[in-house]
Structures are given as C-alpha cells and as structure tokens.
C-alpha angles and dihedrals in degrees: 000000000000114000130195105193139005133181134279109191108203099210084055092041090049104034103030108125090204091047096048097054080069132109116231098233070049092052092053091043089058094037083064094049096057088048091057089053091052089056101038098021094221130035140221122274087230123092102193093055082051102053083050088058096052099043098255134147106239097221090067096038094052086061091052101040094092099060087043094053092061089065092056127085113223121219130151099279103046142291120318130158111250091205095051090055095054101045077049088051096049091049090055087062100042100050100073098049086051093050087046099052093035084058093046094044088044090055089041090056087037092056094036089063096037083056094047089050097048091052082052085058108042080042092059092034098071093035091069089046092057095042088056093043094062092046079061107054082045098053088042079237095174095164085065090223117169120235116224094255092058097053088048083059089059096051093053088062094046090249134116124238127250117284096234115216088263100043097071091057106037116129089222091046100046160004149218122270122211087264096054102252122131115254130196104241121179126232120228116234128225101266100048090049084044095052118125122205114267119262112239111247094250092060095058088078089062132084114237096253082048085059102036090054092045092062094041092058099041075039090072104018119099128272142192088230091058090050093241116154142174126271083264093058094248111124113260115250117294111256125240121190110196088057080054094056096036094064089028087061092043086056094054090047096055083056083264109155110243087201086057080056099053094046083048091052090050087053086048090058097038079057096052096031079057090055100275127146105250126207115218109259108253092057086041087065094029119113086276106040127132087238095091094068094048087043089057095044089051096057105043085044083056090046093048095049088049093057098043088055087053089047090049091238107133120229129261113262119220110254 
C-alpha cells in the first residue's frame, strides 16, 4: 500500500499527555514516522535504519527513541501503527460510497438546469409567437409569412422558425423529391454562387501577371500526376510553384518579358515531348537555368524578323 495522505486529529495533536512530553525536534521526528508508515505500511526494527530514513542524526535519535517507540506498534514484521491502518481502512470503504453519491448529485443538478433552461425556451418560445400573432392580426397578414426580423428571433432562441402554408410549396423554397413530396431546399446566395477559390499565402507577394504566367506554365509543363517521365523512364522533378513565381516575378523585375517566358516554356515541352531531358520549372528559370540563352535567341530572332518586315524581305516558313 502506498498512501498519499492520513489523518492528523488536532484535539489528539494538542491534548494528548503522551504527545506533550515530547520535544518538539521529537514531535517531528515522530510526525515523520508516521509518514513513513503511511507510505510502507510497516517499518524496519532497526532505528538506526529509521532515523536514516527520516533524515535524522543517529546520535539524537538514539535519546529520543524510547519515547518514539511508545507510539509504535510492534509485529513480526516490523512496526506499524494499529490506529493509522484502521482510519485507512475506513477511508477504503468510504470512498466508494463518496464518489457514488457525488456522480448521482452531480446528474440530478445537471438535469435540473438543462430542465430550467429548457422551460426558458419553450417560455420565450411562445412569447415571440404570440408577439408575431398579434402583428398579424394588426397588418391583416392572412398568408401567415414570416419578416426577416422575426425569423432572426427564432434563431436567438436556437429555434427555427414556422413553416407558413406557402412556404412548403414555393418554388423558391422547395422541390420535388423522386417520390413526389415537397422538399425545403435552400437557395444559394450571390455571393456564395460568385466565390473564387482562396489564393495560398505564398501567392499574395506576387502581382497578378506574375501569377497568371506562373499557372500557364505549370499549366503545360510536365507532371508526375499526369504520369509524364523522362526519355529514361524515371518521372520528370516535382513542381513548386512558389519557386516558379519567386524567379518569374525577379525576371519581370529586371524589365524581363513574362510572355518571352511562356513562349520559352512551350519551347521547353515541344523539346521533351521530342525525346529531350526537361528541368523542373522553377530551376529552368533559376539563375542558372538554361532560360537566359533562349531568351536571347528569342529576342534577336524577334528583332531580326522585325527588320527583315521593314526591309520587305518575308519571313522563312517552317518546313
């Protein structure tokens, strides 16, 4: 047995003829004992092993031992206190019983507020039908419809409102199940029908044309959902986009063309799809990607072409 706790009575502590012979470094002595008995339930014969155990000096533990040892109660295994054992005895039985009657009070004050509270309800419940009942009469409202600030009285009160003798066969309210019975269906507002999906947090930092270029590149480039690999059978680099928009965005700073990029990109995909190696996006437009050169080739072939419309020359068709 390993016991927390065990009780001290004052009278006993404070009258007591035996306990007041005592010293008080011999009280706490015998204060400790008796913890040690609540923990082991029974104690060594040896003092000095228990004035080791409480922290004691054995040389004044050895002058007070007599008048401890009164207080002990001697078996054959050791010392134990006879009146200790029965109060935790006592307590064993009683605790049961406690914890029973302190869960059954605890439901019985549970359901009384949960039946007070629903009596408030009910209560205010029937206030507010009432309430609309005589605006009612008041208005001549004879189709019985509900205004917006009476069903929000409903609500307050975690009700819903009535259906009224219309509501249940509006065409805006309802439809028409496969058996034929009218069903409340709930009409989606505009905004609802109007909601784009959220933007995720890294593409706030971006301008819009950063953005639109970003998906209609990852729009044409190969992915391993798709199933796409490279000429060796291995699947081609995983795609982020946020990498993507992050150097997208640096070109454009730089007075880059992001529609030079995308043509580049398409370029990118006619060379895999005709049996190329392919980067993943984000390192083909990195620093040292392979995107500068075809962007320099674009745009002397753009500058030739150009030239060559001013000078009256056509332009070469690809075979």
């Amino acid at each position: 047995m390993n016991n927390l706790w065990f009780k001290v009575w004052a009278a006993d502590l404070m009258l007591d003829r035996k306990i007041n012979e005592l010293e008080f470094h011999e009280l706490g002595m015998l204060l400790k004992i008796w913890c040690l008995i609540c923990r082991q339930t029974c104690i060594t014969f040896e003092p000095k092993n228990i004035a080791k155990q409480i922290g004691c000096e054995w040389k004044i533990f050895k002058k007070a031992w007599p008048k401890l040892e009164e207080f002990l109660d001697k078996t054959e295994h050791g010392y134990v206190s006879k009146r200790m054992q029965k109060e935790l005895s006592d307590q064993d039985a009683v605790s049961p019983t406690k914890s029973y009657a302190g869960k059954v009070s605890g439901e019985a004050r549970r359901a009384k507020r949960d039946a007070k509270k629903a009596i408030s309800v009910q209560s205010e419940r029937t206030e507010i039908e009432q309430k609309i009942e005589q605006k009612h009469e008041q208005n001549g409202n004879k189709k019985g419809t509900l205004s917006e600030s009476e069903s929000e009285s409903y609500k307050s009160i975690g009700g819903k409102p009535p259906m009224t003798p219309f509501s249940e066969f509006s065409n805006e309210n309802s439809h028409t199940s496969p058996d034929g019975d009218a069903q409340p269906q709930k009409r989606k507002g505009k905004a609802q029908r109007e909601r784009k999906p959220r933007e995720p947090e890294w593409a706030k930092a971006h301008k819009p044309e950063v953005l639109d270029a970003t998906r209609r590149i990852i729009g044409i480039w190969p992915t391993r959902n798709k199933g796409d690999t490279q000429p060796n059978g291995e699947p081609v680099p995983n795609i982020r986009a946020p990498a993507l928009a992050t150097n997208l965005a640096a070109i454009h700073q730089k007075g880059g063309s992001l529609a030079i990029c995308e043509a580049i990109a398409q370029r990118a995909v006619a060379e895999w799809k005709s049996g190329s190696w392919i980067k993943a996006p984000q390192h083909y437009f990195g620093d040292k990607g392979p995107w500068k050169d075809y962007y320099k080739a674009h745009v002397t072939n753009a500058a030739l072409t150009k030239e060559n419309t001013q000078n009256g020359i056509p332009a070469k068709q690809d075979a």
